[in-house]
C-alpha positions in Angstrom: -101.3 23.8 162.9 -103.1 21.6 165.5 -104.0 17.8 164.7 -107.4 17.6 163.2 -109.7 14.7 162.7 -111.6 14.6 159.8 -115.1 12.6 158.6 -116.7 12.1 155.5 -119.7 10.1 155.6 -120.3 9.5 153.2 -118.3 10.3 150.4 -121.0 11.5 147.5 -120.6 11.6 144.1 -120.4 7.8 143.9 -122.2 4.8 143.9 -122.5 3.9 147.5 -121.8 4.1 151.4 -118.7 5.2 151.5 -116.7 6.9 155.3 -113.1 8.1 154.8 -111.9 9.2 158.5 -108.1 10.7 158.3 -105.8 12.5 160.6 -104.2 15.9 159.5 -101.4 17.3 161.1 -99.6 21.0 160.4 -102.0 20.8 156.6 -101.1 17.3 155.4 -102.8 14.0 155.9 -100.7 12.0 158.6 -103.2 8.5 158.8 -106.3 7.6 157.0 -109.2 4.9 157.1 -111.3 3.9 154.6 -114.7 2.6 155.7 -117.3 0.2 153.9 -120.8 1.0 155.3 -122.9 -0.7 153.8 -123.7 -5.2 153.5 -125.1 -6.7 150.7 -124.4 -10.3 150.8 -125.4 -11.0 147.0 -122.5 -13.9 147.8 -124.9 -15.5 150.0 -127.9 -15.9 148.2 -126.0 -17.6 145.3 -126.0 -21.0 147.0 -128.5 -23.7 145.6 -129.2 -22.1 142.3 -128.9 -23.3 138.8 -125.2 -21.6 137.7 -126.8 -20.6 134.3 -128.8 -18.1 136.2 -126.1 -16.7 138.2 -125.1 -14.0 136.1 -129.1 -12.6 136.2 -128.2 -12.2 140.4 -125.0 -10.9 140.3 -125.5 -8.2 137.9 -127.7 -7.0 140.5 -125.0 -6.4 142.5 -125.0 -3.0 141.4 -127.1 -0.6 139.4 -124.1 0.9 137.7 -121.6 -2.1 136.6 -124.5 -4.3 135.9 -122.8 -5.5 132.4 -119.0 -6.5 134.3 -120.6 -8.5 137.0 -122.6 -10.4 134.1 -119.9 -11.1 131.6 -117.8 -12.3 135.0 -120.6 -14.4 135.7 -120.8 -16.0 132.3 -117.4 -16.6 132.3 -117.2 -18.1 135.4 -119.1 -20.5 134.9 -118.4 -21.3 130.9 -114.8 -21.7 132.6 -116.4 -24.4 134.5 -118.4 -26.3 132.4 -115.6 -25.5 129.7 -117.8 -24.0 127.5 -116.6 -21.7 124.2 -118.6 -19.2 122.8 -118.9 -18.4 119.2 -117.3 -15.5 118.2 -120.2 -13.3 117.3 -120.8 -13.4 121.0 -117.3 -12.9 121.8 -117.8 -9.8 119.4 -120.7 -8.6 121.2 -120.0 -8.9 124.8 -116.8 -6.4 123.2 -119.2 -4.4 122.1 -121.8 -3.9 125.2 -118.4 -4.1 127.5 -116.8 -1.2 125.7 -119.9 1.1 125.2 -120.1 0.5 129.2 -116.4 1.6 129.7 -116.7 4.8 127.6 -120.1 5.8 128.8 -118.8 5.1 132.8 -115.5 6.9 131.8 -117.0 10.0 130.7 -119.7 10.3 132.9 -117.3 9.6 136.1 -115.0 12.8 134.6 -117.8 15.1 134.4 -120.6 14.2 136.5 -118.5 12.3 139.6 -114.9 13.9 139.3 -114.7 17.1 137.7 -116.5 19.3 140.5 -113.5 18.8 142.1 -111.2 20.5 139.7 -113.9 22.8 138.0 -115.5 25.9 140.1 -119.0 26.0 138.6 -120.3 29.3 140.6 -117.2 30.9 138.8 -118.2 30.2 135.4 -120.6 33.3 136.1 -118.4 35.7 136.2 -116.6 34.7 132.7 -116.1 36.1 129.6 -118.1 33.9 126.4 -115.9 34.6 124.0 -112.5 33.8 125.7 -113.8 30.5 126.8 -115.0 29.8 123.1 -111.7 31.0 121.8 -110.0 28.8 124.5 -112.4 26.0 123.3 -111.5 26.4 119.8 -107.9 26.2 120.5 -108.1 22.4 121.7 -110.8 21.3 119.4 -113.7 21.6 117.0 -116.8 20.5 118.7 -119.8 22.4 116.9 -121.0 23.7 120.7 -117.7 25.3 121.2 -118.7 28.9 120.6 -119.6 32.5 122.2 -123.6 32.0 121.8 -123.6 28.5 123.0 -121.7 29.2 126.1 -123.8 32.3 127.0 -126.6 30.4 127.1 -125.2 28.1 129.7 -124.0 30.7 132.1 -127.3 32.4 131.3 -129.0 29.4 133.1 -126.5 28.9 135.7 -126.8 32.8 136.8 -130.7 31.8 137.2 -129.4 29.0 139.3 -126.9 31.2 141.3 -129.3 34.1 141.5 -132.1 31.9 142.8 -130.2 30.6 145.5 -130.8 26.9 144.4 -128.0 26.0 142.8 -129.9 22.4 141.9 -127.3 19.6 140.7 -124.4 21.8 141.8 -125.9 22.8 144.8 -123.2 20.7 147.3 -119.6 21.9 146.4 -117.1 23.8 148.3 -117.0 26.9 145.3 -114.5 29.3 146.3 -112.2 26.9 147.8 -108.1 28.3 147.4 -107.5 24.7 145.5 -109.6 25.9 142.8 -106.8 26.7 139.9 -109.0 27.4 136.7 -109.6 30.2 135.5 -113.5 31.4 134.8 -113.9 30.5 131.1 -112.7 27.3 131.5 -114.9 26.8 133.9 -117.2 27.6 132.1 -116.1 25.7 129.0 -116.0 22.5 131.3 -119.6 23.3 133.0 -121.3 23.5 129.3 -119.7 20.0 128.3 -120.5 18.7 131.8 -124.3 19.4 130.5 -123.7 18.3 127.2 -122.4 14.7 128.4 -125.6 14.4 130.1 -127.9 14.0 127.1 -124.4 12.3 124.9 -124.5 9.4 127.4 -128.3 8.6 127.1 -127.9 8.4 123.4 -124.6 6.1 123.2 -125.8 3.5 125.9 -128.8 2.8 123.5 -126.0 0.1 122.4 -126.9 -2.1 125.5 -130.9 -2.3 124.2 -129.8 -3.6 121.0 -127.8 -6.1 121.9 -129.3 -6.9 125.5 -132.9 -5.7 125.8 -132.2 -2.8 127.8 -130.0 -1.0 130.2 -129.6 -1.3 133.2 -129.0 -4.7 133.8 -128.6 -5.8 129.7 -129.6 -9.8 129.1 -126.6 -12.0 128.7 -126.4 -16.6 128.2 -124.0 -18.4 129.3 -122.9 -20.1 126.1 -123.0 -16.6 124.2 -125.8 -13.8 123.9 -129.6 -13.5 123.3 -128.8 -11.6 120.2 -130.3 -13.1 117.3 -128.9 -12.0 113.7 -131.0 -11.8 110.8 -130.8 -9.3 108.5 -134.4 -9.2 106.8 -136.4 -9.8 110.5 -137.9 -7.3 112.4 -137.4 -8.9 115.8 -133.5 -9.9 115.4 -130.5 -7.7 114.9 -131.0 -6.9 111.6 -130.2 -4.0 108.8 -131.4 -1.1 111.0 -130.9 -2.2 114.2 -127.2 -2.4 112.9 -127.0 1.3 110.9 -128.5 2.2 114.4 -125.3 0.8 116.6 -122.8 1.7 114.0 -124.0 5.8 114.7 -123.5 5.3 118.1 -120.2 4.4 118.2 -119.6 7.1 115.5 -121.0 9.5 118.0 -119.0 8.4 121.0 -116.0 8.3 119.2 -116.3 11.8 118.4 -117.0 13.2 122.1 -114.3 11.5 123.4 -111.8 12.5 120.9 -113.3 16.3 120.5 -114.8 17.0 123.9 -114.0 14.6 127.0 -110.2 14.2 126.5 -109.2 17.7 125.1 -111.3 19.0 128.2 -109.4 15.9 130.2 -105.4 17.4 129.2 -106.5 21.2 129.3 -108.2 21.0 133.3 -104.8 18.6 133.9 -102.5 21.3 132.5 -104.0 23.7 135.7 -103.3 20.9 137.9 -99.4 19.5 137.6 -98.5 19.2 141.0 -101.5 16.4 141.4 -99.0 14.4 139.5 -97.0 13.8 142.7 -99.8 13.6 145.0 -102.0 10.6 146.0 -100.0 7.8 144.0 -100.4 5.7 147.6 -99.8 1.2 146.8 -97.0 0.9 144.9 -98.2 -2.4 143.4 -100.3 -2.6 140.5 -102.8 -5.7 139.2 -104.6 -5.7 135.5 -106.5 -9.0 135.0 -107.1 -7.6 131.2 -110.0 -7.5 128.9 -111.2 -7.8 126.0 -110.1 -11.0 124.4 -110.7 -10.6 120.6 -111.0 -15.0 120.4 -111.9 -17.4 123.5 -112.0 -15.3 126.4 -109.8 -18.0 128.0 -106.9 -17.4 125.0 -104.7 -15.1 127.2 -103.4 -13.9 124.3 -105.9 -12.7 122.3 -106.6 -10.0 125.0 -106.6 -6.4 123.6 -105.7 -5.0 127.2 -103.0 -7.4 128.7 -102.7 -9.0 132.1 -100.5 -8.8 134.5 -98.6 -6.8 137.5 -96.5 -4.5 138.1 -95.0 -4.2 141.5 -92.9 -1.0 143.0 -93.8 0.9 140.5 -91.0 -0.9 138.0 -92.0 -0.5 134.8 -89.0 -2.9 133.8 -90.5 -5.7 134.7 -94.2 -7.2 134.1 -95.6 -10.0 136.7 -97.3 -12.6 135.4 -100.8 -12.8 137.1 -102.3 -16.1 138.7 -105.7 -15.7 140.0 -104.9 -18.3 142.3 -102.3 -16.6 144.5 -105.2 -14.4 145.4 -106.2 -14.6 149.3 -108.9 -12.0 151.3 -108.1 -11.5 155.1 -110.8 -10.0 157.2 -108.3 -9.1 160.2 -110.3 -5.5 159.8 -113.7 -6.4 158.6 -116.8 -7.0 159.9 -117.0 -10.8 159.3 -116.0 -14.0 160.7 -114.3 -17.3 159.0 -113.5 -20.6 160.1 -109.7 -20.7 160.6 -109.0 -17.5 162.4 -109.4 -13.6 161.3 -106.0 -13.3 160.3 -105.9 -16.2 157.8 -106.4 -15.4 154.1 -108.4 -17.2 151.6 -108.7 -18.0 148.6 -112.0 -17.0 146.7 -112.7 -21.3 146.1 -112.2 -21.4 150.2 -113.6 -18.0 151.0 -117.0 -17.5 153.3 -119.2 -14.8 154.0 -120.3 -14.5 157.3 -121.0 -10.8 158.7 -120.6 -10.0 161.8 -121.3 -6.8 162.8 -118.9 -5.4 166.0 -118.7 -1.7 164.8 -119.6 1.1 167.3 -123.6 1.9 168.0 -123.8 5.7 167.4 -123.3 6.3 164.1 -121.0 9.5 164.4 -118.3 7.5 166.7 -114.8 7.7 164.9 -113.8 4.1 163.8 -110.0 4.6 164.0 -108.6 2.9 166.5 -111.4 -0.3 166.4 -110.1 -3.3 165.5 -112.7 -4.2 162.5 -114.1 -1.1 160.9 -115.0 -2.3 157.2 -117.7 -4.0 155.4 -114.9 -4.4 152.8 -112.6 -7.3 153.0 -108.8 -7.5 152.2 -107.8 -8.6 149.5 -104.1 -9.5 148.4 -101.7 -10.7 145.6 -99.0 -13.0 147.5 -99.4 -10.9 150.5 -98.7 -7.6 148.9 -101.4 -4.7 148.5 -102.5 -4.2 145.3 -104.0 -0.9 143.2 -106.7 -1.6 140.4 -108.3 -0.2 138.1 -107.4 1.8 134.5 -104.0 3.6 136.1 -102.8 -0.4 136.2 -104.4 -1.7 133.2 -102.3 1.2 131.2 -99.3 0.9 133.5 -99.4 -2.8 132.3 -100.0 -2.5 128.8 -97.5 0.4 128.5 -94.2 -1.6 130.2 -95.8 -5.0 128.2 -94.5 -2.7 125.1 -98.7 -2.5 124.1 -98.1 0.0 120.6 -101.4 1.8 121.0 -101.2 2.1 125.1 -97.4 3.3 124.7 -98.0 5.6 121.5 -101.4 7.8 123.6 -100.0 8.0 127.3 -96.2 9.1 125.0 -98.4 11.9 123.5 -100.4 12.6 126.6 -97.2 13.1 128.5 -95.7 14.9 126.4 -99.1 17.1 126.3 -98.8 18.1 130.2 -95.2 18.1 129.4 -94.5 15.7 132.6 -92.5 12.9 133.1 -93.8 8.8 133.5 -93.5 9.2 137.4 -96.3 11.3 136.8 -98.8 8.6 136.3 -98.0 7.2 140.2 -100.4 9.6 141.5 -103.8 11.1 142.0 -103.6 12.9 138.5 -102.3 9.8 136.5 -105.4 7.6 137.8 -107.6 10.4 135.8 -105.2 11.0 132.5 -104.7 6.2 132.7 -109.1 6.7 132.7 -109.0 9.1 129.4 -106.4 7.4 127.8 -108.0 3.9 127.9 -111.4 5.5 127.0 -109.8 6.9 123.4 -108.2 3.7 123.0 -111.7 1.9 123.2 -113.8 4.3 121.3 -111.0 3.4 118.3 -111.6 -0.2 119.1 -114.9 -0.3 119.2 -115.3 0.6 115.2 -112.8 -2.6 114.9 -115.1 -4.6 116.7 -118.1 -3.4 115.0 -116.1 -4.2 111.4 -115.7 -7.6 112.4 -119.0 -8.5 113.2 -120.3 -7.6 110.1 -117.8 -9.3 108.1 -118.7 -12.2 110.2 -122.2 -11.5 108.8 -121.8 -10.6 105.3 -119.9 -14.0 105.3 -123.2 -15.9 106.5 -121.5 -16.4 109.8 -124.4 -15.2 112.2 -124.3 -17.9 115.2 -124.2 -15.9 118.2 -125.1 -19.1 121.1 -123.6 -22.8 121.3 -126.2 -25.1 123.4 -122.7 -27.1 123.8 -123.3 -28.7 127.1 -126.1 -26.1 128.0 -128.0 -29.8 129.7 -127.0 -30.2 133.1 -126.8 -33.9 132.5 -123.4 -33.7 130.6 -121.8 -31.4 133.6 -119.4 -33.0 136.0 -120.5 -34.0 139.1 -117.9 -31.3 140.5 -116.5 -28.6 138.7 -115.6 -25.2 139.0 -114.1 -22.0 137.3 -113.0 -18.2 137.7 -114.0 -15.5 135.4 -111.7 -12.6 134.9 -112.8 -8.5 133.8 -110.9 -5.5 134.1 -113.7 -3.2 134.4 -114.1 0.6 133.8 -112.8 0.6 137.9 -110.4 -2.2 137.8 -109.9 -6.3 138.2 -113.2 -8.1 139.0 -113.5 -11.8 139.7 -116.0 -14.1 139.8 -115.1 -17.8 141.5 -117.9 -20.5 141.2 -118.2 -23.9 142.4 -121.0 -26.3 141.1 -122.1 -29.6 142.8 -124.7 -31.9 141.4 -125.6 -29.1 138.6 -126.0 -26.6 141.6 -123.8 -23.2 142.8 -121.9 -24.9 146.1 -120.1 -21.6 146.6 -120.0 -18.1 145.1 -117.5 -15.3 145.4 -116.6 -12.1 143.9 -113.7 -9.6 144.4 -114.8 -6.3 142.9 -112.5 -3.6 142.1 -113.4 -1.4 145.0 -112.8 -4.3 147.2 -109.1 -3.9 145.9 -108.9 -0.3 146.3 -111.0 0.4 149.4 -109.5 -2.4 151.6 -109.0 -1.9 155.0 -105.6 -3.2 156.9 -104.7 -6.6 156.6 -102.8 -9.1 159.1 -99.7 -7.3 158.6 -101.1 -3.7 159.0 -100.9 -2.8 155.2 -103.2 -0.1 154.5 -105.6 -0.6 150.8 -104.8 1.8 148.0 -107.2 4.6 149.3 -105.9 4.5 152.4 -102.0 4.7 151.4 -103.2 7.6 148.8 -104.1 9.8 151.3 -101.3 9.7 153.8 -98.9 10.1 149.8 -97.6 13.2 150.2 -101.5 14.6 150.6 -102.4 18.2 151.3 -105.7 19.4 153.6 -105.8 23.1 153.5 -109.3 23.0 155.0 -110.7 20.3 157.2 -114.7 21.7 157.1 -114.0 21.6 153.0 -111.9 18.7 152.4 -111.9 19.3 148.8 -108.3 17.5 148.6 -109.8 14.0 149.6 -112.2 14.1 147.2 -110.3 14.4 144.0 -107.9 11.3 145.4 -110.7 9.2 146.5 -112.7 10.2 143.4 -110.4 9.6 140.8 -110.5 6.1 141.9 -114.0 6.0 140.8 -115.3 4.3 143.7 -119.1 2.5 143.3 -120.4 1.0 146.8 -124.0 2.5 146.4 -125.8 6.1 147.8 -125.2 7.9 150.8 -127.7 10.4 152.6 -125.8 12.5 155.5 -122.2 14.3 156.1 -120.1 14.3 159.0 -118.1 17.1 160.0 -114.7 16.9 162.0 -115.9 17.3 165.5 -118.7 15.0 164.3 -121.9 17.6 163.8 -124.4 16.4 161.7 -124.1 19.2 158.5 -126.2 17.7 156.3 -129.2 15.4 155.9 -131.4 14.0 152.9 -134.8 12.5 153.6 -136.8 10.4 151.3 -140.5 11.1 151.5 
């Protein structure tokens, strides 16, 4: 088989402007690029403002992980002005943070992953009452029978029949990587819909605690969530019945629909268990601190790092052995391109030298990323929930170790398994069960807190800029639903001096640093990756995809000679 060059720009299904270039040769992936398209510069914009604001701006950041980039934010600068938060709000930012985690979880596995495992146009041609009975056999969700299943395919026959195939209009049905068979498909296609309406319902969390979602209110010093029981306009009685159904209701879809569905689609799909593991190394910042966010040890999910693939041995993590090299990126820094810098040293200033027709390939320039590089003591690293569970299970965590055991066991695979496309999905499931248990634990708490007459949710503790340092500054830490985010501040004479965030997908989507190390979608697509068709390149979608990249929306795909194939116009 000849060498092929391959394009994908951008990759869709995720949020943002996303190119993945590789080389195939006789059907596997020889050399890959990963390609930032799009500049932001929220970084730069931060300069000169009050810091107490700077969570309102960064959230913005994104329209999906508004709530990460604010509790970052807060923390941040809280870490700066050393500033504790009571811990109702501790509670709460638990709360909104873990509702985010298990709606993003569930809505990347069936609305941004799981066309690429599930063949919707072949859920036509099933049978309703072997996928109910099939349905049945891994759990008891009410919509798991013959009728309800009919109905689905009835609609998605209209769909097929019509020629407009609507939301599943852009997939590569038919493809020979396909391994399901109809009425699972059709089993997974019916949930897909269900999670739709699910998710609306379960995010309603945010609006009690934060006003609304998107983009959910936060203070630094705690939350803009009053408690009163007997007011209308606080979080009262209601308001709290309200929350506490919520998590009920998420609970239940993730244990009865989303991770049943999650192990049976896996169980099709064994041999993704050595494909795609790509950087060895392995970062978790952890999350959710269940006392002062800055008590280490109070943190449900632990920190730390796990480096070629030892599981023996756990790292201990130091945000300040964290540099970003732009030897690949479109940016320039006093200093040289190949230094790296620490997020208190690091600048923002693009510089755009990329090629001027946008279909030119981009391996083989120099710079070819919007995306910095960042890196732990030199070494690539891999975020996201595959390293926060890698971490937790060899720190000897009970509930981490007791649910990847069983889910192991499940697929009936070995823990080399998890290094690999496939793990990154199961580590996403697994950490999204282990939340929607934790979230009633959370909930419990609160009211305790309450019922106790504890109902402080805000300290004004050096909220006055006249009792801040004259200098200070501070790093807030999240392992979100994609993977370690942090936020580093610096405040002069009560103002932001300097501002910078590495995001997950910063981490993950990195291009090559000084010493020619590929990021961690890069390595995991020249790990042991298949191509059986470069015009359907099916195979780079469920690797880059289970990373669960968010950069923004894309509007037109490349194909390998680079033809224009498709183009979306907004009138």
């Amino acid at each position: 088989m000849a060498s092929t060059k391959v394009v994908i720009d951008p990759i869709t299904r995720i949020e943002g402007h996303l190119r993945i270039e590789v080389q195939a040769d006789a059907g596997k992936i020889s050399g890959s690029w990963a390609t930032a398209t799009m500049f932001r510069g929220i970084e730069t914009i931060m300069t000169g403002r009050d810091p107490r604001d700077a969570w309102a701006f960064t959230q913005r950041i994104c329209g999906v992980c508004t709530t990460v980039h604010a509790i970052a934010s807060v923390r941040a600068v809280e870490d700066a002005l050393d500033i504790k938060v009571p811990q109702n709000a501790n509670i709460i930012r638990n709360l909104v943070h873990g509702m985010q985690f298990i709606q993003d979880h569930v809505i990347h596995f069936y609305h941004l992953h799981a066309l690429d495992w599930v063949d919707v146009v072949s859920a036509v041609g099933a049978d309703p009452n072997k996928a109910a009975a099939l349905a049945r056999s891994i759990s008891p969700w009410p919509n798991n029978d013959a009728a309800h299943f009919a109905a689905v395919q009835a609609r998605l026959k209209k769909f097929v029949a019509s020629g407009q195939l609507g939301i599943f209009a852009n997939g590569y049905w038919g493809h020979p990587a396909y391994k399901l068979p109809p009425e699972a498909n059709l089993m997974a296609v019916s949930h897909y819909l269900e999670a739709l309406d699910w998710q609306r319902d379960v995010i309603r969390l945010h609006t009690v605690f934060g006003g609304k979602n998107p983009h959910p209110n936060f203070l630094v010093g705690g939350m803009a969530s009053a408690i009163n029981l007997d007011e209308t306009a606080t979080i009262n009685a209601v308001r709290l019945a309200d929350v506490m159904g919520m998590i009920k209701r998420a609970k239940e879809f993730v244990e009865q629909v989303y991770w049943p569905d999650l192990v049976a689609i896996a169980g099709f799909y064994k041999d993704w268990g050595a494909i795609g593991g790509g950087t060895p190394n392995f970062l978790a910042c952890g999350e959710f601190p269940e006392s002062d966010p800055r008590d280490l040890k109070s943190l449900y999910f632990p920190r730390g790092i796990i480096m070629g693939k030892d599981l023996s041995k756990v790292v201990e993590y130091d945000h300040k052995k964290v540099a970003e090299y732009i030897t690949s990126s479109w940016y320039t820094q006093s200093g040289g391109d190949d230094k790296g810098l620490h997020p208190w040293e690091g600048e923002t200033n693009p510089k755009y030298t990329g090629p001027k027709a946008p279909y030119e390939y981009l391996q083989g320039e120099k710079k070819y990323s919007w995306m910095k590089a960042p890196r732990y003591e030199g070494h690539a690293m891999q975020v996201g929930p595959l390293a926060c569970m890698l971490v937790g299970y060899a720190s000897g965590h009970k509930d981490i170790k007791e649910l990847v055991g069983a889910a192991l066991g499940k697929l009936n695979v070995g823990p080399a398994a998890l290094f690999s496309t496939l793990g990154r999905t199961a580590a996403r499931g697994i950490e999204t069960v282990l939340l929607a248990h934790k979230m009633e634990t959370w909930f419990n708490e609160l009211i305790t807190n309450i019922k106790n007459g504890q109902t402080a949710t805000f300290t004004r503790d050096k909220w006055d800029p006249k009792t801040w340092p004259a200098k200070a500054q501070g790093y807030g830490y999240l392992d979100a639903p994609r993977g370690a985010l942090g936020h580093w501040v610096q405040i002069e004479n009560e103002k932001i001096s300097r501002y910078q965030c590495v995001v997950p997908s910063t981490w993950n989507c990195s291009p090559r640093d000084a010493q020619g190390q590929m990021g961690a979608y890069e390595a995991a697509l020249v790990d042991n990756h298949p191509l059986v068709r470069p015009d359907q390149p099916l195979e780079i979608l469920r690797t880059i995809h289970s990373f669960d990249p968010c950069l923004a929306c894309g509007v037109h795909v490349l194909d390998a000679d680079g033809g224009l194939l498709a183009e979306v116009k907004v009138q």
